[in-house]
N, C-alpha and C positions, 0 to 999 in steps of 0.2 A: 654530488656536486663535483663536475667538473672545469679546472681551466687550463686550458693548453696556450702555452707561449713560444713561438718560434721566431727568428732574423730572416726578412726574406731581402734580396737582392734590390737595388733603388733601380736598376732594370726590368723587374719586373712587377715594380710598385705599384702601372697603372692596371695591369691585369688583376693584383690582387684587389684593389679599391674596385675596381668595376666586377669583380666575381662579389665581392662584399654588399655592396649596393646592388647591383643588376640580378645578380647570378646569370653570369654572360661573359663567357671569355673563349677567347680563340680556339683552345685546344676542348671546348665544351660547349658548342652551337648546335653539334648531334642532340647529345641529351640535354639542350636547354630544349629542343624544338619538341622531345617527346617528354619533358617534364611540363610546356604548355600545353600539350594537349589532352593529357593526363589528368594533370593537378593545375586549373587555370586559376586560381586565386592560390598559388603556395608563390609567389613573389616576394623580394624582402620587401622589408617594413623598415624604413629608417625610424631610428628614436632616437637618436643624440650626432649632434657634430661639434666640434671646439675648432677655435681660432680659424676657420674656414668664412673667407667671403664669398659670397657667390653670385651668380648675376641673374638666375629668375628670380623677380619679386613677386612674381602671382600666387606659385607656389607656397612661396616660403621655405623653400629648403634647396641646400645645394643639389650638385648633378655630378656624379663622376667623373668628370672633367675638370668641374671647380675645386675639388678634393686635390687630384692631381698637381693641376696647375700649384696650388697653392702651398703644398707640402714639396713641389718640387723646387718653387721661388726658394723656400725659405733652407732646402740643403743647396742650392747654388750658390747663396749669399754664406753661407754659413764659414766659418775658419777650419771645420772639420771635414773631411774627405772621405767617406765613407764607404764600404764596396754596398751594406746592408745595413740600409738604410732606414725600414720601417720593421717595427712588429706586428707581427700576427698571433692575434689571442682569439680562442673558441672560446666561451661561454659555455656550457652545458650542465642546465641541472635537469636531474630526472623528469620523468614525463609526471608523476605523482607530484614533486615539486610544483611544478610550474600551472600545475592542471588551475580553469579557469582562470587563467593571469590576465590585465589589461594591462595597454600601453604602459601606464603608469606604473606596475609592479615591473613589468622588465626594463624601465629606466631607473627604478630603485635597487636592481639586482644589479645593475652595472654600476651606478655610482658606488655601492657596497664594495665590487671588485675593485674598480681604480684604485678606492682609498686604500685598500688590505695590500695591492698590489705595491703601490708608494710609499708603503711600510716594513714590507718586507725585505731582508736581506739575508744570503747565505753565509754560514760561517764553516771554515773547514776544522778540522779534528784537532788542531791547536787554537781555537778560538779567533783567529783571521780569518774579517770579512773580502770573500771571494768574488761575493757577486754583489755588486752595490744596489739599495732600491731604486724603483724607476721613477719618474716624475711624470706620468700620465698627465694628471688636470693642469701642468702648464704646458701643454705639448698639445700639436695641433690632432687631431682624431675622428675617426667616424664611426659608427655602430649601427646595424642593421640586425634585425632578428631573420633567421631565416627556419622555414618548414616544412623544409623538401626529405627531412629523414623523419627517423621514428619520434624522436623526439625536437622539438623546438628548440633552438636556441642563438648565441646570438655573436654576429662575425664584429671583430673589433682590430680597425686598421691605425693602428699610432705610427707618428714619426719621432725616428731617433734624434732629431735633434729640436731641442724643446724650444719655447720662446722667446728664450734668454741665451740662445746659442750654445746650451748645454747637451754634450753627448751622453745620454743613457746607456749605462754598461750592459752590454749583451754576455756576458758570464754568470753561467748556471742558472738563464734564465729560464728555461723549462724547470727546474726544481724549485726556483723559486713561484711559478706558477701552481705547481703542488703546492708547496707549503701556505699559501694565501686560498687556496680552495679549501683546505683540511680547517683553518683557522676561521674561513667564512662558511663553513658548515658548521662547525662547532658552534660560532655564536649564532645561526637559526636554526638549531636542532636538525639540521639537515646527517643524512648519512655521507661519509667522506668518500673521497675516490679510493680510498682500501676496502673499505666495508662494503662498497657498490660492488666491485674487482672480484673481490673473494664470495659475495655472495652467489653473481655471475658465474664464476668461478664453479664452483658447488655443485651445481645446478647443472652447468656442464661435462664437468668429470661423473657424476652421478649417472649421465645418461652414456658416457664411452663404457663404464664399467657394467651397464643392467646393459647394451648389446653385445660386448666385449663375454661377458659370459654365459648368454641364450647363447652365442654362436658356438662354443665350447660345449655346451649342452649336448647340442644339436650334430655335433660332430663325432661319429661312428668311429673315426679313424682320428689318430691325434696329426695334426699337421701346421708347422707353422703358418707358411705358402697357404693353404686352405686359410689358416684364422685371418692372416693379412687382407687374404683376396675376401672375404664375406666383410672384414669391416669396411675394407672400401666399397664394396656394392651397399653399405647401406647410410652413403655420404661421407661417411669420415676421412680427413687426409691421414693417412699413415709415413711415416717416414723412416724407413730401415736404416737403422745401420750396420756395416756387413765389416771384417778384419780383411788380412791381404788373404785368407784361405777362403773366404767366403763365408765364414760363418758368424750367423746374427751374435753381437753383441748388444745390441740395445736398439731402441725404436722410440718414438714418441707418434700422439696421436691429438688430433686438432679439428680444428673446423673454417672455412672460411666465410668468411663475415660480410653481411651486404646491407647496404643504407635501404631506405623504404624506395626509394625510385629506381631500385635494381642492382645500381653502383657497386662493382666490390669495392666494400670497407678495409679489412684488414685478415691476416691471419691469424688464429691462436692454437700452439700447440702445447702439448705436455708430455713429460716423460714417462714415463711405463712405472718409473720407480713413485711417480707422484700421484698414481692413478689406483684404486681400487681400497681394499682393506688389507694389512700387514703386506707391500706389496705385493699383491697378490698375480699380478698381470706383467709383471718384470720379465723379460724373455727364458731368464735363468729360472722359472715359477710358473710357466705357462703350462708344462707337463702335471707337475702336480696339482696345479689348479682341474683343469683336464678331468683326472684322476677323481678328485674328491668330487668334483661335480657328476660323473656318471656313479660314482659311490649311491650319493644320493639321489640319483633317478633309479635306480637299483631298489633300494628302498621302498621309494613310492610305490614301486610296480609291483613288488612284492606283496606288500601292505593291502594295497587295492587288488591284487588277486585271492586274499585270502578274507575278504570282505566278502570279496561275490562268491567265493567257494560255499562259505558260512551260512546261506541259506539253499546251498544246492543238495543233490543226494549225493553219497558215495561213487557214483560213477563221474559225475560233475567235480567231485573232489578229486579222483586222481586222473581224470585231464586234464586237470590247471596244474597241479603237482609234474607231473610227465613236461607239460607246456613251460612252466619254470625253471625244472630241470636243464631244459633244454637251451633255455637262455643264457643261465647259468654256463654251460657250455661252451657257448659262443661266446662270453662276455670273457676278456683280456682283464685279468687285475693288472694293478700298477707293478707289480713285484716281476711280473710277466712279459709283461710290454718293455720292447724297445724300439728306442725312439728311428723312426724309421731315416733312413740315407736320404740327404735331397735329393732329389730323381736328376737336376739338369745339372749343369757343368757350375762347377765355383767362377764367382765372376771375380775377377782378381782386378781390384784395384787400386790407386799406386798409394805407397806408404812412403813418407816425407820422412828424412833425417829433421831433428830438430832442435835448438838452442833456447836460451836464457836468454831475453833484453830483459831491457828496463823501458815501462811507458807510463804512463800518466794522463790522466784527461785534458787538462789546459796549461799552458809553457810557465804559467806561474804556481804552478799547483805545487803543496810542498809533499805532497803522497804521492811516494813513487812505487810501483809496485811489478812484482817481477812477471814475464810471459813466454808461456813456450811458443814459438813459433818457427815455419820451417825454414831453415836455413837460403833456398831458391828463393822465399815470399820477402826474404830479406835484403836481398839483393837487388832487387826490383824496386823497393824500399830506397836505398840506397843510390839510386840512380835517379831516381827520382827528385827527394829530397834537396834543394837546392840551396846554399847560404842565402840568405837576405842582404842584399845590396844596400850598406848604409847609407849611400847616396840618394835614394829613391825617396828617404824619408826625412825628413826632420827629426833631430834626434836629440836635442838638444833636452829636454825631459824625457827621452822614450826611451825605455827597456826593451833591446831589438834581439829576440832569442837566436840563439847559435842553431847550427844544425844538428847538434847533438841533442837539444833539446824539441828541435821540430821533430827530429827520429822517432822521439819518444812517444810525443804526442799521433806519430802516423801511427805505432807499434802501439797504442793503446785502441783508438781508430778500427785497424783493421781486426783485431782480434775481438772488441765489441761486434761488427759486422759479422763474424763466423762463431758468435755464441763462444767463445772462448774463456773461461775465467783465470783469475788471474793464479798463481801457483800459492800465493797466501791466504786464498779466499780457499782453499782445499779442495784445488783444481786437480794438482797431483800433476806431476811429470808424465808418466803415458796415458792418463786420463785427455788431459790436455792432448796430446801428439795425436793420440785418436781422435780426436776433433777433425783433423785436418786430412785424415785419411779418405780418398776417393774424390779427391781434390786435381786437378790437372792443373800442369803449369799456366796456360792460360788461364784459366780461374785466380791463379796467385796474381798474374800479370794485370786483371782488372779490379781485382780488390787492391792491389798496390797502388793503381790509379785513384780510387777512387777514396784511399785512405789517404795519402799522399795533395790530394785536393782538399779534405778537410781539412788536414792539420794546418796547410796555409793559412786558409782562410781563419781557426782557431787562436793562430800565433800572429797573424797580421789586424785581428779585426780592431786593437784599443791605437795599431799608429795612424799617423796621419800623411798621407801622399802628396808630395810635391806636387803642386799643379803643374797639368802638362804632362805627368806621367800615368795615369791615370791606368789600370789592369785591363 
C-alpha cells in the first residue's frame, strides 16, 4: 500500500484534473493516441467528486472543465494567494490487494485514505508539530481510478483551500502520506510501503549479484572494464565512479523501471557495498571475489575428471592426469596474479575544493545539520538566493525567513539532488567531497538553479501575496 502526495502549481491545475479524469494532457496526446489503440477500455473511471457542481445532468457526473471551473471559483474568491494550489495523491495498493475489486471497494479504499490522511500529522525530533493534518472531506475533490500501468490505482486531485476558506499546510506532506499508508495497511493487514520496498528490493539485488558473478565466473582474465562492460550488455545501469587519477573508487548498479504501456517509470540503483554477501562485489573485493570463484570452478573440474577417469583404464587415467596437469599450468593463482594496468589513458576529472554550511529542509525546521559542498556550487548559491521583499507580502502574522535561512534550505536542496548526506548522518568529510567529484561547473551552475528555485518556493509557500503582485 502505497500513497504519494505532492503540491502541484494552480497553473497547472487544469492539466492535472484533466490527466486525472481524461488521461489527456498536452505534453501526453502521443501516448494517449497509442495507449487507445492498445488498451481501448484502460480509461479512468471516475468514483467520487466533493463540493463540485456541474452542468451535464444526463450523465450525472461532472467533466473536467466543471472540476476546474469550480476549484478555480473558489481560490479566486478565497483571502489566501497561493502559487500551489492543489494536491496531488496516487492511490496504489498492490495488484494482490485490489485483485477482483468493484467500484464500490475502491470508493471504500479512498474514503479509508481521506480519513487517515485528515488525521495525520508530522511531528519533528522535539515533539513539534511540522506539518499540520489536511482537511480533505471539507475541501472540494475528485478521484478517478486509472489502469494504464501494472497495477490499478487511483488519481486524487484536492484543492488547497477548503470550504471554509481554510489553507491546508503543504509541510512534510509526502511523509505524511507515508505515514497514513503504513497506518492504513496496518489496520487491513495489508503489507506497508517498506515491506513491498524491501521485498522488491530483494528480489532485485539477488538478480545483480547471481549475474554479477556468472560474469566473474566466466572471465579468464580478471578485468574491471570487462566486469562493467558484460553487466551492461546484460541490461543493468552501472554507474562508476573514478578519483582525479582515474582510478575506480566505487560503483553502484540499477535498473530502470517502465509502467505497463512502455513509459519509463523511474530509476533504482544500489551501491556495490549494499549488493551481494559480506560485501562481496565492492570494487576494493571484486579481485578476490574473482579468485574464489575460479578456485571453485577448479574444483569442479577436477572432481568431474576424476569421476570419468574412475571407470576408464590406465591409459585413460593418465590423459586426464597429463590434461589437468596442464590446466593446472595455465591456471593463475590469486597469490600469482596481478591485477592488470588499465590499457587507456586516466580520464581525469575535476576535483572541487570544499566547505562546511549549514542546511535544513524547511525555514522552520529546528534540525539543522551540517554539509560539505563545493565551494564554486556555493557561490552560485549565493547569487542567486534573494532576500524576500517584505512589501510584497502581508506580514502582519507572517514569519518572513532571511536569506540566511533561504541559504540553508537551497544548501540542503542541492545536496539531496546529488545524493549527498549530511556530515552527521556519517557522510564523512572526503566521503562527502567525493560526491562531487566529476562534476563541471556548469553542472554546479544548474543545480544551483534549480535548488535555489525550490527553497523559494519552500520558504514562501505558508505567505500570502499582496494582490496585484502575484510571481
Amino acid at each position: 500500500m502505497i500513497i504519494k502526495v505532492t503540491t502541484i502549481g494552480s497553473d497547472h491545475g487544469g492539466n492535472a484534473i484533466r490527466y486525472a479524469m481524461e488521461k489527456n494532457r498536452k505534453e501526453g496526446k502521443k501516448e494517449e493516441a497509442i495507449l487507445e489503440t492498445t488498451t481501448p477500455n484502460k480509461k479512468p473511471f471516475l468514483i467520487a467528486s466533493n463540493g463540485i457542481p456541474y452542468s451535464d445532468f444526463i450523465t450525472n457526473k461532472p467533466n473536467s472543465h466543471d472540476v476546474w471551473l469550480a476549484m478555480n471559483q473558489q481560490q479566486m474568491m478565497s483571502k489566501h494567494h497561493i502559487k500551489d494550489g492543489y494536491f496531488r495523491i496516487e492511490i496504489c495498493p498492490t495488484a494482490e490487494e485490489s485483485r477482483g475489486w468493484r467500484p464500490s471497494d475502491w470508493k471504500k479504499l479512498l474514503d479509508d485514505v481521506i480519513r487517515h490522511l485528515d488525521a495525520t500529522e508530522y511531528k519533528n525530533k522535539q515533539g513539534k508539530v511540522v506539518g499540520k493534518h489536511t482537511n480533505i472531506a471539507n475541501s472540494q475533490y475528485v478521484a478517478a481510478i486509472h489502469r494504464d500501468t501494472d497495477n490499478d490505482h487511483i488519481h486524487l486531485i484536492v484543492n488547497r483551500i477548503t470550504m471554509d476558506d481554510e489553507l491546508q499546510d503543504a509541510n512534510k506532506v509526502r511523509e505524511r502520506g507515508m505515514m497514513a499508508a503504513n497506518t492504513l495497511a496496518l489496520e487491513r493487514g495489508w503489507k506497508t510501503a517498506e515491506s513491498i520496498g524491501q521485498d522488491e528490493g530483494a528480489k532485485r539485488k539477488k538478480a545483480i549479484h547471481d549475474d554479477a558473478i556468472d560474469i566473474l565466473r566466466q572471465m579468464k582474465k580478471f578485468s574491471k572494464d570487462e566486469y562493467f562492460k558484460q553487466m551492461r550488455m546484460r541490461g543493468w545501469l552501472v554507474d562508476v565512479k573514478c578519483d582525479s587519477q582515474g582510478v575506480y573508487r566505487g560503483y553502484s548498479i540499477g535498473e530502470q523501471l517502465y509502467k505497463k504501456n512502455g513509459e519509463k517509470s523511474s530509476v533504482v540503483m544500489y551501491q556495490s557495498s549494499k549488493l551481494g554477501f559480506g560485501r562481496d562485489l565492492m570494487v576494493s573485493k571484486l579481485f578476490l571475489t574473482w579468485s574464489k570463484q575460479h578456485d571453485l570452478l577448479l574444483q569442479e573440474q577436477q572432481a568431474k575428471r576424476q569421476k570419468e577417469a574412475s571407470g576408464k583404464t590406465e591409459e585413460n587415467k593418465a590423459q586426464n592426469i597429463c590434461s589437468l596437469n596442464s590446466q593446472k599450468e595455465n591456471y593463475v593463482s590469486p597469490e600469482e596474479h596481478k591485477e592488470p594496468v588499465v590499457e587507456h589513458e586516466p580520464v581525469l576529472v575535476p576535483k572541487w575544493k570544499c566547505s562546511t554550511h549549514s542546511g535544513k529542509e524547511n525555514w522552520n525546521d529546528d534540525v539543522v545539520e551540517d554539509y560539505r559542498i563545493p565551494d564554486v556550487a556555493y557561490s552560485f548559491l549565493d547569487e542567486l538566493v534573494k532576500p524576500l521583499d517584505r512589501l510584497s507580502y502581508y506580514d502582519k502574522d507572517e514569519d518572513i525567513p532571511g536569506k540566511a535561512v533561504m541559504m540553508a534550505v537551497a544548501v540542503f536542496e542541492m545536496c539531496t539532488a546529488a545524493n549527498v548526506s549530511p556530515i552527521s548522518s556519517g557522510g564523512g568529510g572526503t566521503q562527502s567531497d567525493l560526491r562531487w567529484d566529476g562534476k563541471t561547473k556548469d553542472d554546479f551552475e544548474k543545480m544551483a538553479h534549480s535548488a535555489a528555485k525550490k527553497a523559494f518556493s519552500r520558504c514562501t509557500s505558508h505567505l500570502t501575496k499582496r494582490r496585484g503582485m502575484h510571481m
